[in-house]
Biopython code that builds the backbone (N, CA, C, O; Angstrom):
import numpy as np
from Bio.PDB.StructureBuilder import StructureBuilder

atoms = [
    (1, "UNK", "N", (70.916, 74.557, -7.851)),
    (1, "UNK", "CA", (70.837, 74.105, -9.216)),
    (1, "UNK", "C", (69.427, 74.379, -9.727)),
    (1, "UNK", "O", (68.382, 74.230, -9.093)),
    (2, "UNK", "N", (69.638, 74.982, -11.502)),
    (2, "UNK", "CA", (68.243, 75.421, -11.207)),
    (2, "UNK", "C", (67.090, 73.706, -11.997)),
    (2, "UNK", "O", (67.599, 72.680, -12.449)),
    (3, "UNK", "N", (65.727, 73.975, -11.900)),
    (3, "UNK", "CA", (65.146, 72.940, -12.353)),
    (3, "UNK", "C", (65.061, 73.056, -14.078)),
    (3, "UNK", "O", (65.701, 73.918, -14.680)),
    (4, "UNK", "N", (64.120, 71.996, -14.821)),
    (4, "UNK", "CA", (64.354, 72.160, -16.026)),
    (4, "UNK", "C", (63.195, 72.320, -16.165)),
    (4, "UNK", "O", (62.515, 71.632, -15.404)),
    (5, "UNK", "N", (62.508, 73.137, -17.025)),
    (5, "UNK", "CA", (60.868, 73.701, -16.867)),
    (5, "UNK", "C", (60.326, 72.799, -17.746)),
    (5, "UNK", "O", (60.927, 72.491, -18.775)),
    (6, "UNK", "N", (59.272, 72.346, -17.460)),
    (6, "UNK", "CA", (58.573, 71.292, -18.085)),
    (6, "UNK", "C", (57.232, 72.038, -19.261)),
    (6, "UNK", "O", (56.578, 72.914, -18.695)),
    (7, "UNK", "N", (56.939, 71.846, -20.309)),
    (7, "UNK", "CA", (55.850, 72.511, -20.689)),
    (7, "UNK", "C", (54.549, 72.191, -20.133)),
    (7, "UNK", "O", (54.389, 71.045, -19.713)),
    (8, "UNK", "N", (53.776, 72.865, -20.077)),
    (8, "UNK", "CA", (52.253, 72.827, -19.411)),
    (8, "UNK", "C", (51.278, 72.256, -20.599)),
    (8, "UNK", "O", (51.658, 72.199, -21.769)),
    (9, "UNK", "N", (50.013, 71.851, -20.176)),
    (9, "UNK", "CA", (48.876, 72.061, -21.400)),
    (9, "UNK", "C", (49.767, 72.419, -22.901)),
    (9, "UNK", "O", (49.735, 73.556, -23.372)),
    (10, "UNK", "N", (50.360, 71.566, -23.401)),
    (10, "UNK", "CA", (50.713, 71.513, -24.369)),
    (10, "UNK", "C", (49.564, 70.456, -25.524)),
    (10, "UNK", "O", (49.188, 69.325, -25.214)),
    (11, "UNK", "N", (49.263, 71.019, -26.561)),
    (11, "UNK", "CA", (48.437, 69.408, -27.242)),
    (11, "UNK", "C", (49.089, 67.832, -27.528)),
    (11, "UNK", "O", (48.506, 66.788, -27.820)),
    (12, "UNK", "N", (50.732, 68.156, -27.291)),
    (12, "UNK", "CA", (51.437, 66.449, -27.081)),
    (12, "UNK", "C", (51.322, 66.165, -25.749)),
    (12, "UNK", "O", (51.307, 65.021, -25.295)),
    (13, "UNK", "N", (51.250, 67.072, -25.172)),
    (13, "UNK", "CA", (51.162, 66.283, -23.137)),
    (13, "UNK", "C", (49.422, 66.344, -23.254)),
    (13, "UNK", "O", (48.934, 66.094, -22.152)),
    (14, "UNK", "N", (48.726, 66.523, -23.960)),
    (14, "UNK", "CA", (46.726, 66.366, -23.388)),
    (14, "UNK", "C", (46.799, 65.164, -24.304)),
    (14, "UNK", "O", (46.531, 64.169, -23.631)),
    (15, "UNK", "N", (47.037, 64.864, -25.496)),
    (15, "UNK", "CA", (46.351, 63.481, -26.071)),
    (15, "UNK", "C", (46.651, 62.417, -25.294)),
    (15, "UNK", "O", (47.705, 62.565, -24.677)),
    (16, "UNK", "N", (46.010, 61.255, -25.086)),
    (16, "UNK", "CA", (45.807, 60.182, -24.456)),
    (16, "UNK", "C", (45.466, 59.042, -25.425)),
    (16, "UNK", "O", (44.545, 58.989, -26.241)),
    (17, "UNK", "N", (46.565, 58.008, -25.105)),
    (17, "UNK", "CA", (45.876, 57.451, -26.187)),
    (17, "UNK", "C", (45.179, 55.971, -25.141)),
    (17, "UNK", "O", (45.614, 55.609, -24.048)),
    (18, "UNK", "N", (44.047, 55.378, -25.898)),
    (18, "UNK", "CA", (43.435, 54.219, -25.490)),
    (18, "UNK", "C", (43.900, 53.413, -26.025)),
    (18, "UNK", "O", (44.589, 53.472, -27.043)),
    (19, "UNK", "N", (43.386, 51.934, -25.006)),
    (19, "UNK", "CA", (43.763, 50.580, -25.789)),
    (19, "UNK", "C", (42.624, 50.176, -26.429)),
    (19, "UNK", "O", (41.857, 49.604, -25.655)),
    (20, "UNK", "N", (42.197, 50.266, -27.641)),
    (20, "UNK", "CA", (40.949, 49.173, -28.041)),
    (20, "UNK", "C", (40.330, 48.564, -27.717)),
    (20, "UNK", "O", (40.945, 47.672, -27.133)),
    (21, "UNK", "N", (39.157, 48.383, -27.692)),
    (21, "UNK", "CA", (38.002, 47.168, -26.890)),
    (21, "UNK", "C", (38.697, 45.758, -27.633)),
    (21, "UNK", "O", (39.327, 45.603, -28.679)),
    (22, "UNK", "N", (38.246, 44.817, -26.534)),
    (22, "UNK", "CA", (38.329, 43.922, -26.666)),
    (22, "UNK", "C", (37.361, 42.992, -27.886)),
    (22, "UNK", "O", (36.131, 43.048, -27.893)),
    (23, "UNK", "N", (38.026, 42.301, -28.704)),
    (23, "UNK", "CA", (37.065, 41.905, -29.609)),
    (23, "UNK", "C", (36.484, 40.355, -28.640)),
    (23, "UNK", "O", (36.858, 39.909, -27.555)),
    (24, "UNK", "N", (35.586, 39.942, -29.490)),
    (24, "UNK", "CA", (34.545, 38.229, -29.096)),
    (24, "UNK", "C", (35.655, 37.472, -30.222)),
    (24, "UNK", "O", (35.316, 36.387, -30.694)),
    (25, "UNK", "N", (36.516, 37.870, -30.486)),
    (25, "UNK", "CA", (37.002, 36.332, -31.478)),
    (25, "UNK", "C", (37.304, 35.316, -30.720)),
    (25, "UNK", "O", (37.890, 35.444, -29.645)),
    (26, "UNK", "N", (36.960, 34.296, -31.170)),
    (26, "UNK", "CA", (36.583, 32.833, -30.594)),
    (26, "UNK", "C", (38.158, 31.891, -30.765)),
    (26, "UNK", "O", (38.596, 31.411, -31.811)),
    (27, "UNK", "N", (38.598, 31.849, -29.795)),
    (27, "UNK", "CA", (40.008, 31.273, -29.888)),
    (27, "UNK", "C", (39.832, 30.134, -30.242)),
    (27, "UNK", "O", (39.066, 29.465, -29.548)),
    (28, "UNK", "N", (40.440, 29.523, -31.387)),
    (28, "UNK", "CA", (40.443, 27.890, -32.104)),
    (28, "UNK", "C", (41.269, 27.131, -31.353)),
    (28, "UNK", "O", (42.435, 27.491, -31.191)),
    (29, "UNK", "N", (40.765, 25.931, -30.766)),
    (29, "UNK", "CA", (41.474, 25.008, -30.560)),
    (29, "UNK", "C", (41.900, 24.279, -31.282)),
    (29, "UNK", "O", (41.203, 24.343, -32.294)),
    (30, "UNK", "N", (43.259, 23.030, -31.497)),
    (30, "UNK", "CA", (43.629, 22.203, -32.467)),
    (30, "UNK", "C", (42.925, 21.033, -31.725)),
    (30, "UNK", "O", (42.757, 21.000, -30.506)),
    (31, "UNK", "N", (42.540, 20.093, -32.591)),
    (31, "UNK", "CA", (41.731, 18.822, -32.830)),
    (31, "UNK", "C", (42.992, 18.126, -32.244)),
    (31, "UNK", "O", (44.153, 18.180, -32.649)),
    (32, "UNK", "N", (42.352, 17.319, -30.967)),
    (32, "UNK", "CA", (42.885, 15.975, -30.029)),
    (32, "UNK", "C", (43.860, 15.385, -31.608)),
    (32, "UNK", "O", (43.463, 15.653, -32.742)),
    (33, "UNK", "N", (45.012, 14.656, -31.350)),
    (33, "UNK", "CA", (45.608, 14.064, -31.915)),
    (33, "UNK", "C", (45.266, 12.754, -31.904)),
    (33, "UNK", "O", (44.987, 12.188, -30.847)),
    (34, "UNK", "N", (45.251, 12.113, -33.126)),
    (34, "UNK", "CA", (45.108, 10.819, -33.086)),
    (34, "UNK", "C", (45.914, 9.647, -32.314)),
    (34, "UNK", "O", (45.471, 8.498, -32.335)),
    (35, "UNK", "N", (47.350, 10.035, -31.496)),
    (35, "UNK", "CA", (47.335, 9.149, -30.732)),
    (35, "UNK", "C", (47.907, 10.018, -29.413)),
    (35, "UNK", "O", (48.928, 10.679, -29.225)),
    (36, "UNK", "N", (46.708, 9.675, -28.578)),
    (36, "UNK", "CA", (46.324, 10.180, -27.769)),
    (36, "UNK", "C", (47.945, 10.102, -26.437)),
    (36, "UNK", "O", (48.024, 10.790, -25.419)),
    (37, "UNK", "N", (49.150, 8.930, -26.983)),
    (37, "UNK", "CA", (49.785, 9.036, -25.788)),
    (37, "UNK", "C", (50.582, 10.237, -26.463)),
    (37, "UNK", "O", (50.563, 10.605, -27.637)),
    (38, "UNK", "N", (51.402, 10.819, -25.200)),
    (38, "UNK", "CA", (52.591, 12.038, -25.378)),
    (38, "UNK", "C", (54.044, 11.165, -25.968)),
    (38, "UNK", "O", (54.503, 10.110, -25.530)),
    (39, "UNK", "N", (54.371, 11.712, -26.697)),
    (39, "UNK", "CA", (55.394, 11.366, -27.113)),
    (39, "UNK", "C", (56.604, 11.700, -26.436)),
    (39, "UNK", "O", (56.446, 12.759, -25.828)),
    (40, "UNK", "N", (57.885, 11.171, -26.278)),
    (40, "UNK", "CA", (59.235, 11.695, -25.608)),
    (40, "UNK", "C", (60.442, 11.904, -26.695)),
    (40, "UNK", "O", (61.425, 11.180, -26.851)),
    (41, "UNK", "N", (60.045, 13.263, -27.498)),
    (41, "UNK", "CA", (61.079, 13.143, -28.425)),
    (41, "UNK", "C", (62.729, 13.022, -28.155)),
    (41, "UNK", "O", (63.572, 12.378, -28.780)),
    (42, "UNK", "N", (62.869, 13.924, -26.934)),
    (42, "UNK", "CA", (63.912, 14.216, -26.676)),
    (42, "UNK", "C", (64.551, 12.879, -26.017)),
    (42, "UNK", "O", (65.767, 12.715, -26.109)),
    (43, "UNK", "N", (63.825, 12.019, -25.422)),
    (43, "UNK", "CA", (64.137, 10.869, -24.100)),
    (43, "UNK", "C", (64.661, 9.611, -26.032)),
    (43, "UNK", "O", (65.543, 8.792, -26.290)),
    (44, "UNK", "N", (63.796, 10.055, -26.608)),
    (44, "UNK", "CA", (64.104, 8.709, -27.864)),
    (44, "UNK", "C", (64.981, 9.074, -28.473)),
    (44, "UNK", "O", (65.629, 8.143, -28.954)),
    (45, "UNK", "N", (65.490, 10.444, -28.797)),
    (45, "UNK", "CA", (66.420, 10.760, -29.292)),
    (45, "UNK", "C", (67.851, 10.507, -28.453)),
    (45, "UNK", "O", (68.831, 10.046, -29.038)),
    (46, "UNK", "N", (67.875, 10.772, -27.354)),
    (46, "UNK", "CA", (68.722, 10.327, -26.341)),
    (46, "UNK", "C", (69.746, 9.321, -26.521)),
    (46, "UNK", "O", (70.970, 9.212, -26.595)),
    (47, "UNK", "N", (68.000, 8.197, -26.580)),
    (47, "UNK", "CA", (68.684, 6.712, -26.194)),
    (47, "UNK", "C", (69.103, 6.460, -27.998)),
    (47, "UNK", "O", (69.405, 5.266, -28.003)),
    (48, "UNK", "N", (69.226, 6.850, -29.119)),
    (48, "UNK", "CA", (68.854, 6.614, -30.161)),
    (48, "UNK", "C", (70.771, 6.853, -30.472)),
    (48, "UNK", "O", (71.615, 6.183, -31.067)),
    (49, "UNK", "N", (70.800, 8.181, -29.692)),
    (49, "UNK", "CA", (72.351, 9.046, -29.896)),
    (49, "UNK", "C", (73.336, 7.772, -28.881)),
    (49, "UNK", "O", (74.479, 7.459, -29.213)),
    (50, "UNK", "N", (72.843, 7.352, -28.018)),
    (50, "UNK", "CA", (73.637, 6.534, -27.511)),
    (50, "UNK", "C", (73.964, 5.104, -28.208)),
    (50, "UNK", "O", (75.060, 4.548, -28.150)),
    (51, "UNK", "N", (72.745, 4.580, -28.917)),
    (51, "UNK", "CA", (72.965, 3.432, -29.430)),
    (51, "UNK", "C", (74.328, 3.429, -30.800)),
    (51, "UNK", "O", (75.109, 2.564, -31.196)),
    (52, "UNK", "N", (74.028, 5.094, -31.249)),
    (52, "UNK", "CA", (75.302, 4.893, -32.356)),
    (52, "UNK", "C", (76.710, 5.928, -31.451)),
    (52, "UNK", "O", (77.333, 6.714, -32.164)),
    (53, "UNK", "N", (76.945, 5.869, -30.518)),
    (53, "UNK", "CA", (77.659, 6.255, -29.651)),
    (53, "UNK", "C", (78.117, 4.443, -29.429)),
    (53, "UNK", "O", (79.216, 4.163, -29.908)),
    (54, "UNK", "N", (77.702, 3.815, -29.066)),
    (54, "UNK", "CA", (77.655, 1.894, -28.880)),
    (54, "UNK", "C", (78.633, 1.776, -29.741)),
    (54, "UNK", "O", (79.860, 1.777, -29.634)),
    (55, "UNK", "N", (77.385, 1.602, -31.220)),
    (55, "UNK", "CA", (78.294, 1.458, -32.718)),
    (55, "UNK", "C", (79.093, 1.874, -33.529)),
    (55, "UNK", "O", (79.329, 1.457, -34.663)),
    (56, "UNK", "N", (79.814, 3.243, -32.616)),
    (56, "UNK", "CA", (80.822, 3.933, -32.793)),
    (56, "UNK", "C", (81.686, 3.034, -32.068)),
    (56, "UNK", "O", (82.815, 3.441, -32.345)),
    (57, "UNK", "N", (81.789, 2.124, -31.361)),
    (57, "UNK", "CA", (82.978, 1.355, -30.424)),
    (57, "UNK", "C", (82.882, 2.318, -28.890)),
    (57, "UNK", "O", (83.406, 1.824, -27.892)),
    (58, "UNK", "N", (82.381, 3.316, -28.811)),
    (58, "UNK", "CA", (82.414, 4.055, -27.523)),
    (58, "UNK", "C", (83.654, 5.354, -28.168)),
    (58, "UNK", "O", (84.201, 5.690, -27.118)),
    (59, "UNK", "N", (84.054, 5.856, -28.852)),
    (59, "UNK", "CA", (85.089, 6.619, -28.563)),
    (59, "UNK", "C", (84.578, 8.114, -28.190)),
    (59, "UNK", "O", (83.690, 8.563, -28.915)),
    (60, "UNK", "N", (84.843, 8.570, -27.597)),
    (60, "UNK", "CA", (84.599, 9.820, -27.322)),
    (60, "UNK", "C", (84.785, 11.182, -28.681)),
    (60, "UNK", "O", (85.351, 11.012, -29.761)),
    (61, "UNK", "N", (84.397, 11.941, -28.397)),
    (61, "UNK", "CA", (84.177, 13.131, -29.042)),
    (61, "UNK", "C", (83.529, 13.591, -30.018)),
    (61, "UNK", "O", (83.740, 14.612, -30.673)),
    (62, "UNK", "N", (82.367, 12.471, -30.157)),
    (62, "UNK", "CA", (81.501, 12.893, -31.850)),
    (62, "UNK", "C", (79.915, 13.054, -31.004)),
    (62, "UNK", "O", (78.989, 12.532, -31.625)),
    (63, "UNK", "N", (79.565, 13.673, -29.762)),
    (63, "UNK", "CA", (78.828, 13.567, -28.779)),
    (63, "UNK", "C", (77.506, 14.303, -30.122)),
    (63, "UNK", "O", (76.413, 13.829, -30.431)),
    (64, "UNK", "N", (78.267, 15.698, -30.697)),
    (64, "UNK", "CA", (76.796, 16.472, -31.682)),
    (64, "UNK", "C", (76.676, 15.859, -32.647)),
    (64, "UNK", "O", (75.514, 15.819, -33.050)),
    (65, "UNK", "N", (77.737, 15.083, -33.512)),
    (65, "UNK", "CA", (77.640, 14.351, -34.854)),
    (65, "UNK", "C", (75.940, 13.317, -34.361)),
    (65, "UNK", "O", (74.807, 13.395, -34.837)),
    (66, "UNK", "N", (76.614, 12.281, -33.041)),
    (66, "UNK", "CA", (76.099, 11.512, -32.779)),
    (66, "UNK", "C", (74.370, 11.693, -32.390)),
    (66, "UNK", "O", (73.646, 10.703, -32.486)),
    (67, "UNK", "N", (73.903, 12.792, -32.029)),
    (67, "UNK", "CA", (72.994, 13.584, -31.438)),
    (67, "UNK", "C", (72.137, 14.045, -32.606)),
    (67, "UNK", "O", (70.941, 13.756, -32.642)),
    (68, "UNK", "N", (72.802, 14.851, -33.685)),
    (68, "UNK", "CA", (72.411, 15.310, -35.018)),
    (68, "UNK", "C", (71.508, 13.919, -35.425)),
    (68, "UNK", "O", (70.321, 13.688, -35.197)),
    (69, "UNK", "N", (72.480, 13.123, -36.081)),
    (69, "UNK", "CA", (71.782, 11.618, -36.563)),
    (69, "UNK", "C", (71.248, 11.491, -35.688)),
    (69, "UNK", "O", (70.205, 11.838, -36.243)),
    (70, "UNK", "N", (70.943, 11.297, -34.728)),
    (70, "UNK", "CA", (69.800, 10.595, -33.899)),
    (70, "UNK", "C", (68.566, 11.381, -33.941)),
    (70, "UNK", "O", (67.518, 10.739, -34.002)),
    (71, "UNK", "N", (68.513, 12.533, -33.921)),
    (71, "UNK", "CA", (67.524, 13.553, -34.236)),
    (71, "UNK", "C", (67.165, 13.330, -35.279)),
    (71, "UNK", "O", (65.935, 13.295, -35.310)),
    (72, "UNK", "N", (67.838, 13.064, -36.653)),
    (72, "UNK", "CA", (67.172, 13.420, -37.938)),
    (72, "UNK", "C", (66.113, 11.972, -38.007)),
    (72, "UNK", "O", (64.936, 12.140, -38.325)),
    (73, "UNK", "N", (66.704, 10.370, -37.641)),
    (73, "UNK", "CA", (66.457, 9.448, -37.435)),
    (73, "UNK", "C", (64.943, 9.303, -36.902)),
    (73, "UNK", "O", (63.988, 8.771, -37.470)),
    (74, "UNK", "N", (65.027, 10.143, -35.224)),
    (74, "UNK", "CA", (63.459, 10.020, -34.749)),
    (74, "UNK", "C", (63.034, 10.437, -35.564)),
    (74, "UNK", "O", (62.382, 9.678, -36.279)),
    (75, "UNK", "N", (63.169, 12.284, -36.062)),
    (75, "UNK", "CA", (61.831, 12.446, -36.798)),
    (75, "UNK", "C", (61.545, 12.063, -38.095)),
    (75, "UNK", "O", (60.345, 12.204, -38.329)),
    (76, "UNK", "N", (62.089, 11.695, -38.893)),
    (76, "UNK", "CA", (61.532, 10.916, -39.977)),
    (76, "UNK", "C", (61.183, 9.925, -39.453)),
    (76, "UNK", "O", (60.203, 9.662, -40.151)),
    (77, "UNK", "N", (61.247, 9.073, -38.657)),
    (77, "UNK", "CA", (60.808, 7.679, -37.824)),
    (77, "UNK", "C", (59.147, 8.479, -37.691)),
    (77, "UNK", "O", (58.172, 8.094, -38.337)),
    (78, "UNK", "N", (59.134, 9.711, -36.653)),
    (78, "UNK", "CA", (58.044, 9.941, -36.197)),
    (78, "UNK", "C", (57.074, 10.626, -37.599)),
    (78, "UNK", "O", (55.846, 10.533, -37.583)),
    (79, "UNK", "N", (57.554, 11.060, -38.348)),
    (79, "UNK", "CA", (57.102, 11.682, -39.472)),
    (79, "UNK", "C", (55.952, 10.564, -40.297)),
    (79, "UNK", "O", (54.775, 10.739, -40.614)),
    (80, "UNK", "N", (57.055, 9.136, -40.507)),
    (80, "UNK", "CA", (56.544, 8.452, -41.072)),
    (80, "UNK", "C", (55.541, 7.710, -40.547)),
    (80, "UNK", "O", (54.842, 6.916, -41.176)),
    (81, "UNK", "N", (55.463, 7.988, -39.293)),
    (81, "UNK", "CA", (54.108, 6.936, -38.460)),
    (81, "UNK", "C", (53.139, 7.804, -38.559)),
    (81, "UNK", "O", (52.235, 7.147, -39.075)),
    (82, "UNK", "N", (52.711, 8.986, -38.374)),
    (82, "UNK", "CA", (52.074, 9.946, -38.415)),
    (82, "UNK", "C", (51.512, 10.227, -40.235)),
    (82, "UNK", "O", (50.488, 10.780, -40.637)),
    (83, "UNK", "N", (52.497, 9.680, -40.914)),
    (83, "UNK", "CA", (51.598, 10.187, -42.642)),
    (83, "UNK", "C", (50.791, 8.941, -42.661)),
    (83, "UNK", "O", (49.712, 8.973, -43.253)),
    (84, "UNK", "N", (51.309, 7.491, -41.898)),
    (84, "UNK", "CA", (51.096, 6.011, -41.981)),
    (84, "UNK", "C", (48.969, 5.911, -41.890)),
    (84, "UNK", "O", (48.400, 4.821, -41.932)),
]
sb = StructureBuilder()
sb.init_structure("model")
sb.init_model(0)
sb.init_chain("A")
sb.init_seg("    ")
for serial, (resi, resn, name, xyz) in enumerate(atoms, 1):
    if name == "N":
        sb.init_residue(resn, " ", resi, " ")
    sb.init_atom(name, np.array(xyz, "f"), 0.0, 1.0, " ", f" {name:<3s}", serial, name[0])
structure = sb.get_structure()
């Protein structure tokens, strides 16, 4: 079988291209938060989806309805402590 001839010293096979120097830009950090503990959005949202899972009577099958509201709930909860 024969091979497939490759071109030689062509000017698209000699250019080379470089990566740019590295610049000094000074990476910004964000400013410590004012309250310093970590929050558990997901763990409050949880227990938040279960409590109207409760006040649903327990019935099964509204598991994302129930989850949705509980989500929208924390974060305006957390929204509003944070503008406070």
């Amino acid at each position: 079988m024969a091979r497939a001839k490759t071109p030689r010293n062509t000017e698209a096979n000699s250019r080379v291209i470089t990566m740019p120097e590295a610049t000094s830009t000074p990476v910004r950090k964000s400013a410590p938060a004012s309250n310093p503990t970590p929050i558990n959005l997901e763990g409050q949202i949880r227990e938040r989806a279960y409590e109207i899972y409760e006040e649903r009577g327990r019935t099964p099958g509204n598991e994302n309805e129930d989850w949705f509201q509980a989500e929208r709930e924390v974060r305006a909860r957390q929204q509003h402590h944070q503008s406070a």
